[in-house]
C-alpha positions as CSV (number, residue, x, y, z in Angstrom):
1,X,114.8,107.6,107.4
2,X,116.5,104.1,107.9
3,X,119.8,105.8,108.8
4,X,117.7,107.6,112.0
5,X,115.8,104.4,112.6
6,X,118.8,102.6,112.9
7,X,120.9,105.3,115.5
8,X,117.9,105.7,117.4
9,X,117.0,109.2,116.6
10,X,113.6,108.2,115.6
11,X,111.6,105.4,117.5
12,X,109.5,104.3,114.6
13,X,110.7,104.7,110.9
14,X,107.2,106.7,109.9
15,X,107.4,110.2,108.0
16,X,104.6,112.5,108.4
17,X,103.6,114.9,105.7
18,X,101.8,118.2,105.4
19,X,101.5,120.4,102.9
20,X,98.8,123.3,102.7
21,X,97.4,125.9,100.0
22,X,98.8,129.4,100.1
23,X,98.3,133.0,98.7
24,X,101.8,133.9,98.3
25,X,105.5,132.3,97.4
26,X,106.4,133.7,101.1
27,X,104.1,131.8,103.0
28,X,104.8,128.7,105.4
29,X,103.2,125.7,103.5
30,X,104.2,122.6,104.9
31,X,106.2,120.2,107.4
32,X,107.9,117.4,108.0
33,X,107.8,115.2,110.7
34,X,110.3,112.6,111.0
35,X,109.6,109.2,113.6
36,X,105.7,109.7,113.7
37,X,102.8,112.2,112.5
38,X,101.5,115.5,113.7
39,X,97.8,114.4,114.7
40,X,96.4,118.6,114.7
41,X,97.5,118.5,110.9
42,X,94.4,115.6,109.6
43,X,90.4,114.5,110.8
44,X,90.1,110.7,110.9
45,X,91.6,107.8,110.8
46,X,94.8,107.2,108.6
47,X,95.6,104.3,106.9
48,X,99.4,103.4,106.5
49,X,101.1,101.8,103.6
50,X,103.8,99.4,103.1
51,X,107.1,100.3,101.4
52,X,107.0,97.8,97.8
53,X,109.8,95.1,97.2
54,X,108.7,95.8,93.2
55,X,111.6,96.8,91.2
56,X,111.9,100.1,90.4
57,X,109.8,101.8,92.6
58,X,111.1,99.8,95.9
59,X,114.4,102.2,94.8
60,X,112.6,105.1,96.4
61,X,109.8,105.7,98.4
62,X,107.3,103.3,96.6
63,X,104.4,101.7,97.3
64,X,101.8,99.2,95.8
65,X,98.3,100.6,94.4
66,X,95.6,100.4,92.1
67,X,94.2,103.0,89.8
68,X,90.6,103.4,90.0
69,X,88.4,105.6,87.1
70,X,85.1,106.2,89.3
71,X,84.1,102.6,90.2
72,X,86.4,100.7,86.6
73,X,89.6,99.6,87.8
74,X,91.8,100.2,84.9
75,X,95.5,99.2,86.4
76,X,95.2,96.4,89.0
77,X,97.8,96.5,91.4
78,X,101.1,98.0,90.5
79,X,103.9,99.8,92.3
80,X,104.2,103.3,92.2
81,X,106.7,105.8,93.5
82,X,105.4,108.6,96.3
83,X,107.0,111.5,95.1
84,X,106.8,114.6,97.6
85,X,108.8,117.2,95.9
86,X,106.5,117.3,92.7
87,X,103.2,117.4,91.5
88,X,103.3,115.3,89.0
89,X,101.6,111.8,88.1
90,X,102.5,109.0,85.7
91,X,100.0,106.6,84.7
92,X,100.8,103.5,82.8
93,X,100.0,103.9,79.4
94,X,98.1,100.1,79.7
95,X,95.9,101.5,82.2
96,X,95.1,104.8,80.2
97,X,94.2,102.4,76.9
98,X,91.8,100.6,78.6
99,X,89.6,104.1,79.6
């Protein structure tokens, strides 16, 4: 993303995202866009996030956050990594003791 920021290929260094439920291994489930978003692919207004400076996570796409349990915050804010080529989620153990 930098690299294409940087030569120009992209005018803003944004990644959109979208993934979609299927019925079969063979069907089309997702896109990237790289230098903005595809606005037919969300409702509403979306809310961006800043890439974290917080060591590890600001080694890959990470970001800071806050882990809510209904309305009990149980992990202020941390850094995280946004991870699209899983579905897996890793939760500090501190903020799962506290539940």
């Amino acid at each position: 993303m930098n690299n294409l920021f940087l030569q120009g290929s992209i005018k803003v260094p944004t990644l959109g995202i979208f993934f979609a439920p299927t019925s079969s291994q063979s069907d089309t489930n997702g896109e990237l866009t790289f230098g903005g978003i595809d606005p037919t692919k969300y409702l509403g207004p979306i809310k961006y996030t800043p890439i974290t400076s917080t060591f590890p996570s600001s080694e890959f796409w990470g970001i800071n956050q806050e882990i809510l349990y209904g309305n009990t915050n149980i992990l202020n804010v941390t850094a995280g990594i946004v991870d699209t080529g899983t579905t897996l989620v890793l939760i500090a153990t501190s903020a799962l003791l506290g539940c």
